[in-house]
C-alpha positions in Angstrom: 23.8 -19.2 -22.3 27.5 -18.8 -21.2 27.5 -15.4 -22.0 24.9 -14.6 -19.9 25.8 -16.4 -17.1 28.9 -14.4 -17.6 26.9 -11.0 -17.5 24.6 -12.2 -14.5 28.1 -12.5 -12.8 29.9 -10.3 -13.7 27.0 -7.8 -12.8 26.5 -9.1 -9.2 30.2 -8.8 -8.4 30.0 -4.8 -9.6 26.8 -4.3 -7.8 28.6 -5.9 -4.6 31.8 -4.1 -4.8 30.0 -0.8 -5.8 30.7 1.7 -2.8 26.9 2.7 -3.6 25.2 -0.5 -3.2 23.7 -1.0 0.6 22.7 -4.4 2.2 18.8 -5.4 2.4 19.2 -4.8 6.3 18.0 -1.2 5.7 19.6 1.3 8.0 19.9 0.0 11.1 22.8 -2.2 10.3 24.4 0.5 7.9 25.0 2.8 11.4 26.1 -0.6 12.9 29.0 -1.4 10.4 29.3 1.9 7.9 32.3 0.4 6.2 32.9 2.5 3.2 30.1 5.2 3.9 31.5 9.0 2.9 32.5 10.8 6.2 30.5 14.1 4.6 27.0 14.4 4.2 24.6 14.6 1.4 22.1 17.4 0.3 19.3 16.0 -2.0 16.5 18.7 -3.0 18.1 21.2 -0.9 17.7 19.1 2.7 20.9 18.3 3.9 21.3 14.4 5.6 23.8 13.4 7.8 23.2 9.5 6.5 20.9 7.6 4.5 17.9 7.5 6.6 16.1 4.3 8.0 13.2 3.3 5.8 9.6 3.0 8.0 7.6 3.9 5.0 6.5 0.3 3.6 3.4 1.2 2.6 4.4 3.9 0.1 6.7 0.9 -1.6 8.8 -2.1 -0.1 12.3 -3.2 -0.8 12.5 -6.0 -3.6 13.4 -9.3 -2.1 16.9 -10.5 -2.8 14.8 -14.1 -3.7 12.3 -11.9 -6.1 15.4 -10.1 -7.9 16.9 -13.6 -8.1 13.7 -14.8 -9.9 13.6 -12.2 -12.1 17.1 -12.1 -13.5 17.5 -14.6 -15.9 14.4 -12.9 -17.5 16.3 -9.4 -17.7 19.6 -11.2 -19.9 18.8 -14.8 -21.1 14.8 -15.1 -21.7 14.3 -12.2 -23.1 11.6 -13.7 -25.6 8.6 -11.6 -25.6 5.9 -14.0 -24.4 3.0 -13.5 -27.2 5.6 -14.7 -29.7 4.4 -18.4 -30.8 7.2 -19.3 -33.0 10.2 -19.7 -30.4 11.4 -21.3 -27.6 12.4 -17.3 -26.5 8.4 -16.6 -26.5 7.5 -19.8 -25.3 10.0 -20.2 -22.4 8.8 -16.5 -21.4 4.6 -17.6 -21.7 5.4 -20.4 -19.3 7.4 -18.4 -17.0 3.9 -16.3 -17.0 1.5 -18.5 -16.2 3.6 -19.7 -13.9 3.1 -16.5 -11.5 -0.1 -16.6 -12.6 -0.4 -19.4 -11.1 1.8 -18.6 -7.9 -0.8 -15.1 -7.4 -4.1 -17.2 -8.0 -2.7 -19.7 -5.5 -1.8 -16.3 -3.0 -6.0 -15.4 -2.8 -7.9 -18.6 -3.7 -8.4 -18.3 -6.8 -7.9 -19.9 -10.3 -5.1 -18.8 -12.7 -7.4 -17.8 -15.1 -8.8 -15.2 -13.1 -5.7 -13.2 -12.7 -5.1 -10.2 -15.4 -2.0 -8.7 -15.6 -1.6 -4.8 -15.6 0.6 -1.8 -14.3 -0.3 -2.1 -10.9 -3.4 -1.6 -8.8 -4.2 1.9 -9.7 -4.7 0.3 -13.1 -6.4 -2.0 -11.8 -8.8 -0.1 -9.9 -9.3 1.8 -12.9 -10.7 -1.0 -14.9 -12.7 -2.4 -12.0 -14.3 1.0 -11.4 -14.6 2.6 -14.8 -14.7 -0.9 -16.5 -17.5 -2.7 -14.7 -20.0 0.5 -14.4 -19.6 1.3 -18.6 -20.4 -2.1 -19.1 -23.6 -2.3 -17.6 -24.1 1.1 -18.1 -27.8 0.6 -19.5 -29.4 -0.6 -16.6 -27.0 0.2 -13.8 -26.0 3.9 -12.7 -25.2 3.6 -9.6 -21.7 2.8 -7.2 -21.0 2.7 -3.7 -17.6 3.5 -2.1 -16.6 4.8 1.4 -14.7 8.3 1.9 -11.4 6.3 2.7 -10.5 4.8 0.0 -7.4 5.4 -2.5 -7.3 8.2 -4.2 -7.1 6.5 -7.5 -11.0 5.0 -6.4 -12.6 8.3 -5.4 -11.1 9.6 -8.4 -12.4 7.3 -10.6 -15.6 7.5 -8.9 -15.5 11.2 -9.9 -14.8 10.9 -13.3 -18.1 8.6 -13.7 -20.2 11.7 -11.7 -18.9 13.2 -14.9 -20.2 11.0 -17.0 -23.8 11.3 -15.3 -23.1 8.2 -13.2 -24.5 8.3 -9.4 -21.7 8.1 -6.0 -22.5 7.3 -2.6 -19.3 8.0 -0.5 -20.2 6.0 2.8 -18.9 7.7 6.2 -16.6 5.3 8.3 -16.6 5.0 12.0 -13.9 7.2 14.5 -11.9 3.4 14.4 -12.2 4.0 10.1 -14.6 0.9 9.4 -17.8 0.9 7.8 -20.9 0.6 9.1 -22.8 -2.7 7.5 -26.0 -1.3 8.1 -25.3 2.5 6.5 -23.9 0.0 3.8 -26.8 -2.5 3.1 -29.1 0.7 2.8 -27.1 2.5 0.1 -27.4 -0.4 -2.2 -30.4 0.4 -5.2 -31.8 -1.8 -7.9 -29.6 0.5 -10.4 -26.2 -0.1 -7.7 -24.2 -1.5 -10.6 -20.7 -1.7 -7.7 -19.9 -1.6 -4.4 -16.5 -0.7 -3.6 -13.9 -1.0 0.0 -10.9 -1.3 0.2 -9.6 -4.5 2.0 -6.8 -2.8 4.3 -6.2 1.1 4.7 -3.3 2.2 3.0 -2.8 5.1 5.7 -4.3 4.0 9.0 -4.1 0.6 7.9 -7.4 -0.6 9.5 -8.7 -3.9 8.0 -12.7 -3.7 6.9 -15.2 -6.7 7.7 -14.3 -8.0 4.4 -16.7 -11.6 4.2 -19.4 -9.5 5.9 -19.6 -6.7 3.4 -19.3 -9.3 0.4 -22.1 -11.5 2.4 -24.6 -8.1 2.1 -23.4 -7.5 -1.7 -24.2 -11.4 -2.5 -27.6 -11.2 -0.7 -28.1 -8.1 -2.8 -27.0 -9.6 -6.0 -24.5 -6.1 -6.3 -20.8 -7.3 -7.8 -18.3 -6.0 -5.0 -14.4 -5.2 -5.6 -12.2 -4.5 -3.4 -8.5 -2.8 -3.6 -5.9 -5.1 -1.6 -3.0 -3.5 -2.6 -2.2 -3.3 1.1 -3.7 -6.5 1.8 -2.3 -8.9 0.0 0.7 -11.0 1.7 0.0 -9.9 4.9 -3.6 -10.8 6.1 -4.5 -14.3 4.6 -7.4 -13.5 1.6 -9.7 -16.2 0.1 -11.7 -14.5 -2.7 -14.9 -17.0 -2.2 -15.1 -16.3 1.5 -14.8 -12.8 0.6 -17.1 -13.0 -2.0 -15.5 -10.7 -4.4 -15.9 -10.1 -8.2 -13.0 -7.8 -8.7 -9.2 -7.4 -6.5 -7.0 -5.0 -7.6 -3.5 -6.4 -6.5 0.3 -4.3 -6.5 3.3 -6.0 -6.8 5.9 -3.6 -5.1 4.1 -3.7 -1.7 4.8 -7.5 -1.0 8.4 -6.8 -2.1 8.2 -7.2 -5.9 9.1 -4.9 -8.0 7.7 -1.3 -8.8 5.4 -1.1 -12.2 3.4 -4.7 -11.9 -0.3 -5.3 -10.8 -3.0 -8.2 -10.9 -6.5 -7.9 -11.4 -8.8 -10.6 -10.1 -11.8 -10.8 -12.0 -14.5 -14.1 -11.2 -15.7 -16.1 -13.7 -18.3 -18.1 -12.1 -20.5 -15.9 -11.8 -19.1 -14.0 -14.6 -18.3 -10.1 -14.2 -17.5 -8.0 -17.4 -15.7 -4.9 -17.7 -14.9 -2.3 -20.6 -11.1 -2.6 -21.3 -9.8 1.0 -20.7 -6.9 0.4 -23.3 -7.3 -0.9 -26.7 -4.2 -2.9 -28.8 -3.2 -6.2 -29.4 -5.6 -7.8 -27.2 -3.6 -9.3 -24.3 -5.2 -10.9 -21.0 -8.4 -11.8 -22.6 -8.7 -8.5 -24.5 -9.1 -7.0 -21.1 -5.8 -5.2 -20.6 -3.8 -4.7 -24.3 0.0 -4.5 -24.0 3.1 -6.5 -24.0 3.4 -8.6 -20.5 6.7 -7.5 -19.1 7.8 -11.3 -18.2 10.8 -10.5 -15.5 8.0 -8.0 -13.4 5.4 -10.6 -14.0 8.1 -13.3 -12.4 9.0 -11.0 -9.6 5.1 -10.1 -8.5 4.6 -14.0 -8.6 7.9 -15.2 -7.0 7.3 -12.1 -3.9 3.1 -14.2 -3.8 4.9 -17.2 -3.1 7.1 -16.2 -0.6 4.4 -14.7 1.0 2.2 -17.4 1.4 5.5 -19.6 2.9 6.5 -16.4 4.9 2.4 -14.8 6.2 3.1 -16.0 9.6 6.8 -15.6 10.2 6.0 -12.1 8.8 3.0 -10.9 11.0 4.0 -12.4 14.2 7.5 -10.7 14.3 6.4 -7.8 12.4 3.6 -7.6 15.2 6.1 -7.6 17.9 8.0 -4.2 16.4 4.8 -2.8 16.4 4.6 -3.2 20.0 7.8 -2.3 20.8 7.6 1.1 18.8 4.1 1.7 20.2 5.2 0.9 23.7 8.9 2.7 23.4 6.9 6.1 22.4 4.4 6.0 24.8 6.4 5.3 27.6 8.6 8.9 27.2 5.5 11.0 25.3 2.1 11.9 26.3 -0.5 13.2 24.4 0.3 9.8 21.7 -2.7 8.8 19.6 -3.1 5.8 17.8 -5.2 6.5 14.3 -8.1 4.1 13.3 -9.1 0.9 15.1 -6.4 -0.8 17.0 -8.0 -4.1 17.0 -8.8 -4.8 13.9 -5.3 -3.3 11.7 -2.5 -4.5 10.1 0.6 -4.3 12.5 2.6 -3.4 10.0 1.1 0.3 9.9 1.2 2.2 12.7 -0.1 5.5 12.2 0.5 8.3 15.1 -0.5 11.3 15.9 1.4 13.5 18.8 -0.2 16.3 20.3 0.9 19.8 20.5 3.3 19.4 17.7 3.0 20.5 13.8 2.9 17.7 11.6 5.1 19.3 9.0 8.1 20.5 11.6 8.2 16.9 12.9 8.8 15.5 9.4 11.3 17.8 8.7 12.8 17.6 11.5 12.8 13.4 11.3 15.2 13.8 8.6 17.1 10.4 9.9 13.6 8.5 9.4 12.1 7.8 6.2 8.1 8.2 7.2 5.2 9.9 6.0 2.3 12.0 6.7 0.1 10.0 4.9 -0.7 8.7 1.6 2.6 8.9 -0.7 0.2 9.8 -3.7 -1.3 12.9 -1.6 2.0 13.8 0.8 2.7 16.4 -1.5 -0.1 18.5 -0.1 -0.3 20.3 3.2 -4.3 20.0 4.0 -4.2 17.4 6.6 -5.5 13.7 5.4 -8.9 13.4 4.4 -8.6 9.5 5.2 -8.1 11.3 9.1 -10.3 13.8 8.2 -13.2 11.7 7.4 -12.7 9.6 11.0 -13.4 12.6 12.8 -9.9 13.7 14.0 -9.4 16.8 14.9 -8.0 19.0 12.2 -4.7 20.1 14.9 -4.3 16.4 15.5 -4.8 15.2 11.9 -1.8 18.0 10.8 0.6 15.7 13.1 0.1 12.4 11.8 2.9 10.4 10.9 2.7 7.2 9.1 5.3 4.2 10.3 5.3 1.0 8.1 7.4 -1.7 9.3 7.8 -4.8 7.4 9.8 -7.7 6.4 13.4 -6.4 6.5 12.7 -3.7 9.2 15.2 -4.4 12.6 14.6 -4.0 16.2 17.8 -1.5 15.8 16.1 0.5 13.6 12.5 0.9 15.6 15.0 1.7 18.8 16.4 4.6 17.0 13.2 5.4 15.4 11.9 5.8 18.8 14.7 8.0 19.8 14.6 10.2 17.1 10.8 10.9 17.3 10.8 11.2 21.2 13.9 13.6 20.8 12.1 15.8 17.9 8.5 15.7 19.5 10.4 16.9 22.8 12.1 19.5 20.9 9.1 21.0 19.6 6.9 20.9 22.3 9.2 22.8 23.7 8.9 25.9 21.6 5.1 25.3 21.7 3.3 27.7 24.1 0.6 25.2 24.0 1.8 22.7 25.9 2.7 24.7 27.9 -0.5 25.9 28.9 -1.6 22.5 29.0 1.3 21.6 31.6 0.0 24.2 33.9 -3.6 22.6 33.3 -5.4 25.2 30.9 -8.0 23.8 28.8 -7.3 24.8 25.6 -10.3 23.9 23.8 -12.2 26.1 25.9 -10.2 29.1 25.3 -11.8 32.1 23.0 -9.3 33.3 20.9 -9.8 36.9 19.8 -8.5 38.4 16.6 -6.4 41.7 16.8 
């Protein structure tokens, strides 16, 4: 025990004398005090940065809470135990600290402790639910209902069951990106073995009619899940008033760490899923594989912080919302907010600017970690089909950008963040012929362009 009390320390005091370790503050207060920051800049995959950028991409992944990491450590170099072990106080100490953030994540979305399986995170997750529920009752249902926006890892599971000879219908969403109830209720069949939406809109953030869309799949007797990855610890969830059989749940959005998911799964009335791994049989024989105890800790100490912290959390992050939405649109035109501005969690705010190519602006907001989108689809250059299936126009969906605030995010930082987009939208507007046709009041929708 000494010994590791001497390691814990001894590791904190190299972490915080290490010239390479930066304060939770995030940017913002790095340009405010740069105390040992190199004078010279850096080039990572050939793009060359003056400074470490400020971080508004807190949907993509947040930054572990000091409180989480604190949780977690003792897990890391003292109780290591492996918690299946029976035989030791090592295995046993590390089974209670287990059930304890089961307990702590049941507690989060109104649910029992019993309900919550632990797996990689909610792509997993939504894997099992997907894949998992419709080969179970694969004899007598064939059918699943989903909307166009969900995660990638939902559509694509979806796909793989076409595959298999199983039935998809991807509902359309409105221009505001929520579901119409009524296109909903009529898509469900006697064979509708799932219906699946996604709680809150990893890109455009909008939140669905959650308690409304599980009232329709209670009526209709149809198990619904739904992936809150996004949702959890920021909009308050109660899994009975949502009615929901399955929530796939992601520990490094609520500031746990990366490589750690939950999967709610009711018992009363039972749902059964396939497992999609086989092995030692783990979490009810549901998801095989070793539970790594000091993630397990983390994901339930960030829950818990979250249910003590929900408010504090929404109303400020709500206010930087505002003053980013209101500092942009007061020195741009042509600003458009994507997806419903009433119902949406504040913490996303996804713009689009007129006149201006999505892909220029990102580059050229080297000083502002953002994105275009999804971070599991960025990588492509077809504008977002989560935009593209809200109707945007395929010029306007090209210059989206993504900003997530969230917990640690400063008002320093959304100032600059404002001044570095207004500066770079500016910029290129400039050298867009465009607007300027649109300054001298051209119409340039109605224009025929001809080939030559």
């Amino acid at each position: 025990m000494a010994a590791s009390k001497l390691l814990a320390s001894t590791l904190r005091k190299t972490l915080t004398t290490s010239s390479s370790f930066r304060r939770f503050s995030t940017a913002a207060a790095e340009a405010v005090a740069p105390a040992s920051e190199p004078e010279d800049s850096m080039t990572i995959k050939g793009v060359k940065i003056s400074a470490r950028p400020l971080y508004l991409d807190m949907q993509a992944t947040s930054p572990v809470d000091p409180r989480v990491l604190d949780a977690m450590l003792p897990y890391y170099l003292a109780r290591y135990g492996n918690p299946h072990s029976r035989t030791h106080l090592f295995g046993w100490e590390s089974d209670q600290a287990v059930e304890t953030a089961r307990s702590q994540i049941a507690d989060l979305i109104g649910a029992s402790p019993k309900e919550i399986v632990f797996t990689s995170g909610a792509t997993e997750s939504n894997n099992i639910s997907v894949k998992g529920v419709m080969k179970f009752y694969k004899e007598k249902k064939r059918h699943v209902v989903t909307t166009q926006t969900e995660h990638k890892c939902v559509l694509d599971s979806c796909r793989h069951l076409q595959q298999e000879g199983f039935e998809v219908t991807y509902l359309p969403v409105g221009n505001d990106g929520i579901v119409d109830l009524e296109k909903l209720k009529g898509s469900i069949r006697p064979d509708t073995g799932l219906v699946s939406v996604m709680a809150v809109n990893n890109e455009i953030g909008v939140i669905q009619p959650m308690e409304e869309i599980g009232e329709i799949c209670k009526e209709l007797n149809v198990p619904f899940h739904t992936d809150a990855a996004q949702a959890l610890g920021k909009i308050p969830i109660d899994v009975d008033k949502w009615n929901v059989s399955l929530m796939s749940l992601s520990g490094h959005k609520i500031y746990g760490p990366k490589g750690v998911g939950a999967l709610y799964m009711r018992r009363r009335p039972r749902i059964r899923v396939e497992p999609q791994m086989n092995g030692g049989g783990q979490e009810r024989g549901i998801r095989s594989g070793t539970v790594p105890t000091p993630l397990v800790v983390g994901m339930g100490a960030a829950c818990e912080l979250a249910k003590k912290e929900m408010e504090y959390d929404d109303k400020r992050i709500r206010a930087l919302q505002e003053r980013m939405l209101n500092g942009v649109r007061a020195k741009l035109d042509g600003v458009v907010v994507n997806g419903s501005v009433e119902r949406r969690y504040a913490g996303n705010l996804n713009l689009s600017f007129a006149y201006v190519e999505g892909e220029s602006l990102l580059m050229g907001l080297k000083d502002v970690a953002v994105s275009s989108g999804s971070a599991c689809t960025s990588a492509s250059l077809e504008p977002s089909y989560v935009l593209r299936a809200l109707g945007v126009d395929e010029d306007m969906a090209h210059t989206s950008i993504r900003f997530g605030i969230g917990r640690f995010t400063t008002e320093e930082e959304i100032d600059r963040a404002i001044e570095l987009t207004v500066q770079q939208v500016e910029k290129l507007r400039e050298m867009s012929p465009l607007y300027e046709m649109v300054k001298e009041g051209i119409d340039i929708k109605q224009i025929q362009w001809a080939q030559h």
